[in-house]
VEXFIKOL-529064 format. One record per residue (C-alpha): x, y, z; residue in one letter. Coordinates in steps of 0.02 Angstrom, whole numbers, plus 50000, padded with zeros to 5 digits. Example, Ala and Ser with C-alpha at 12.3 -4.5 7.8 and 13.67 -1.06 7.14 Angstrom:
2
((50615,49775,50390),A)
((50684,49947,50357),S)
% end
This chain:
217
((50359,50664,52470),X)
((50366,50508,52379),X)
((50396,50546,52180),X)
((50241,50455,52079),X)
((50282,50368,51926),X)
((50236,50439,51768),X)
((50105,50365,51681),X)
((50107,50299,51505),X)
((49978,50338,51413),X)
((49869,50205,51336),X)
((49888,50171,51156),X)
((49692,50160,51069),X)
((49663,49999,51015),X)
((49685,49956,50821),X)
((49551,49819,50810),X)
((49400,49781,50754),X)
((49271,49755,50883),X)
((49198,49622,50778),X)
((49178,49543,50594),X)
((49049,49581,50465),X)
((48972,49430,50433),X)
((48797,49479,50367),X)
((48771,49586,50206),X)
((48669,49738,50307),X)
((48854,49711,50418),X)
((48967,49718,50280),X)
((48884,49857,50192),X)
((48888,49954,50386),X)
((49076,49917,50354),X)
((49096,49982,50197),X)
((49023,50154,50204),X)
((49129,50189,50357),X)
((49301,50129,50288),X)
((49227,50244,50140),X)
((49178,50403,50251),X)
((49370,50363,50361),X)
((49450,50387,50187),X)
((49361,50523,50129),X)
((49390,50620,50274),X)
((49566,50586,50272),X)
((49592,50652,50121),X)
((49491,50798,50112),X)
((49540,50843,50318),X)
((49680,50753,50357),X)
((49716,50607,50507),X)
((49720,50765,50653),X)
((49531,50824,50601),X)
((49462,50672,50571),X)
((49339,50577,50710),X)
((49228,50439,50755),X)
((49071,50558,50744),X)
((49101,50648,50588),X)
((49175,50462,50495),X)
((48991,50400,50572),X)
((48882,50569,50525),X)
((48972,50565,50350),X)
((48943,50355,50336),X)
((48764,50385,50378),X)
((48763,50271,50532),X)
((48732,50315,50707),X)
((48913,50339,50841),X)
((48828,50198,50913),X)
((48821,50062,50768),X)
((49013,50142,50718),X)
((49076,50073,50894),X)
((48989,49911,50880),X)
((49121,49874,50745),X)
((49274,49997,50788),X)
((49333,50048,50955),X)
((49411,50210,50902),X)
((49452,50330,50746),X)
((49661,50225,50728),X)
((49532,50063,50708),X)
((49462,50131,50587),X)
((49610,50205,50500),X)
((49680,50035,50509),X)
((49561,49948,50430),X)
((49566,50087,50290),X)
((49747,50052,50276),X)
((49731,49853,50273),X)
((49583,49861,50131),X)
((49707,49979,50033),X)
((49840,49866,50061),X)
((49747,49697,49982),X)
((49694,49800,49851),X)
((49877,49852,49787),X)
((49936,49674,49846),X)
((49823,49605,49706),X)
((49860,49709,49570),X)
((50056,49653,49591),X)
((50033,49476,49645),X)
((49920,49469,49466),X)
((50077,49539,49370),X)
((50206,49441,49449),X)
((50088,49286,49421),X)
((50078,49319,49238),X)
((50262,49370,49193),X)
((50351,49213,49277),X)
((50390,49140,49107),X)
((50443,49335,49002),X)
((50585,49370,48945),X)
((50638,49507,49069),X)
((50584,49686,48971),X)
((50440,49610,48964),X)
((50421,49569,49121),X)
((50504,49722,49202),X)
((50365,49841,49112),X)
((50237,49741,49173),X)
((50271,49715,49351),X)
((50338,49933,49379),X)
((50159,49956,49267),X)
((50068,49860,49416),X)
((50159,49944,49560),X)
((50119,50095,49467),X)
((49937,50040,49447),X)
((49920,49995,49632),X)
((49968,50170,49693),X)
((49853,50267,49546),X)
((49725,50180,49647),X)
((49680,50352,49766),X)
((49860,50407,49763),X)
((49793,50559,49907),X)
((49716,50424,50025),X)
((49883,50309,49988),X)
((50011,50482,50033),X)
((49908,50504,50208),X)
((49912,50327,50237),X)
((50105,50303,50223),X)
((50107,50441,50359),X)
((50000,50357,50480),X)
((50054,50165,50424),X)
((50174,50174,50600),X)
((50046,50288,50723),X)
((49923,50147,50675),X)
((50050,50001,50677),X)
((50012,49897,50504),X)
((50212,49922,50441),X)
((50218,49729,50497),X)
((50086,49716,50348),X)
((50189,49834,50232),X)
((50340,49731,50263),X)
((50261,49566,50232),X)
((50204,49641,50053),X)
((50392,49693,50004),X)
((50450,49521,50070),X)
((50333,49442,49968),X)
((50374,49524,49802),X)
((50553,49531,49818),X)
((50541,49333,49849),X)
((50431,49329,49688),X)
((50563,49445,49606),X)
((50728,49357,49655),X)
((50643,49202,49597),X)
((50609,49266,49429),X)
((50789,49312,49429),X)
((50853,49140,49444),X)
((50767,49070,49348),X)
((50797,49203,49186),X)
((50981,49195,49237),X)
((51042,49186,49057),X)
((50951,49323,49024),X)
((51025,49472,49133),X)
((51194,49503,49184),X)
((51138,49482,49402),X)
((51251,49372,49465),X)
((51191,49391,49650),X)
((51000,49376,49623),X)
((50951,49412,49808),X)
((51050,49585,49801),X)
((50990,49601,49622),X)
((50811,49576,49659),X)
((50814,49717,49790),X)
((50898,49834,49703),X)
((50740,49836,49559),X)
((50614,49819,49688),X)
((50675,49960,49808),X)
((50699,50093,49638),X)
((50518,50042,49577),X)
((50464,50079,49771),X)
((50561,50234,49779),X)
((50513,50307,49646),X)
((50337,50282,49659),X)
((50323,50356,49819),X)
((50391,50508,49767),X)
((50270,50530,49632),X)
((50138,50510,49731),X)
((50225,50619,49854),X)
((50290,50747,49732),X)
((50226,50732,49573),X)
((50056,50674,49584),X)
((50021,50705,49407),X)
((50157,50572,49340),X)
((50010,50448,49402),X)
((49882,50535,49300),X)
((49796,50431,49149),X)
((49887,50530,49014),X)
((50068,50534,49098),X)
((50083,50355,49190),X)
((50146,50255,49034),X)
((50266,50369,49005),X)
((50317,50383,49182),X)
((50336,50172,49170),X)
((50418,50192,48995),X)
((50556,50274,49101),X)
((50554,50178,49259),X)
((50572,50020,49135),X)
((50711,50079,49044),X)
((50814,50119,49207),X)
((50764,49928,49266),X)
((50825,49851,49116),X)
((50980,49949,49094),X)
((51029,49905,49255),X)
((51025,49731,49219),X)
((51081,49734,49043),X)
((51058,49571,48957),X)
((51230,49457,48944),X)
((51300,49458,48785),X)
% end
């Protein structure tokens, strides 16, 4: 008998089925990306669906798939509004500290990386899991290109200021610690994030920044 080929299963698509335009549209919009991350975080990415996202939104299964195909569009979308919204709260900081001396600038841009992950630290830990099942790393990426860019630029053009000679390498190195660290507090030690602990938590990520590049002499 001839052996059949195995077949690949389809991957669910990750788009919207449409725009919001309207305001009664947007609004539609809204309370499900609100109902897809309140399910994720109180029943994780496994338990959540299309008809409990749409019973818990308040809309019908029908008016959910007039916008979203399937339960990874909708987690996509979650992940793409929380994306912007930490994307703004850095690209503010790094538009303010461009002309700082650098411990000024380093406490303010690791205080609005910090900021952007206080923003629903649960929803942003069960996001990074699902960020590649989903496929918005590409989006991810393009926000760490961006700042490291804005970073390394800073670098160059403080140059008396800090002992980097090799900006580029320089640039990463402060941008991947901030990252790292981050991520494990909101992995970890969720309460570092916490109103009463976060300025000391960037007290200390600041002082490890600006040790490392230790202003020339």
């Amino acid at each position: 008998m001839p052996q059949r080929k195995p077949t690949r299963s389809r991957k669910p698509p990750t788009k919207p089925r449409k725009s919001a335009s309207q305001a009664r549209s947007r609004l539609t919009v809204d309370a499900l990306l609100e109902a897809t991350a309140r399910i994720l975080v109180k029943e994780g990415y496994d338990r959540a669906s299309t008809n409990k996202i749409a019973m818990t939104a308040g809309v019908s299964i029908g008016s959910l798939y007039q916008y979203f195909p399937s339960k990874e569009a909708l987690v996509s979308a979650v992940v793409d509004r929380h994306t912007r919204e930490m994307a703004g709260e850095v690209r503010e900081a790094l538009d303010r500290m461009a002309s700082w001396p650098v411990e000024t600038a380093a406490r303010a841009l690791i205080a609005a990386m910090i900021e952007a992950h206080r923003v629903a630290p649960q929803l942003h830990r069960i996001l990074e899991e699902q960020v590649p099942r989903v496929g918005r790393l590409e989006n991810i990426k393009a926000l760490d290109r961006e700042i490291h860019a804005a970073v390394r630029a800073y670098l160059a053009t403080h140059a008396n200021e800090h002992r980097a000679d090799d900006h580029d390498l320089a640039a990463f190195v402060c941008v991947t610690a901030v990252e790292a660290l981050t991520h494990a507090a909101v992995l970890q030690r969720p309460e570092l994030l916490s109103r009463e602990r976060a300025g000391m938590f960037i007290d200390e990520v600041t002082r490890l920044i600006v040790g490392y590049l230790q202003p020339k002499r």
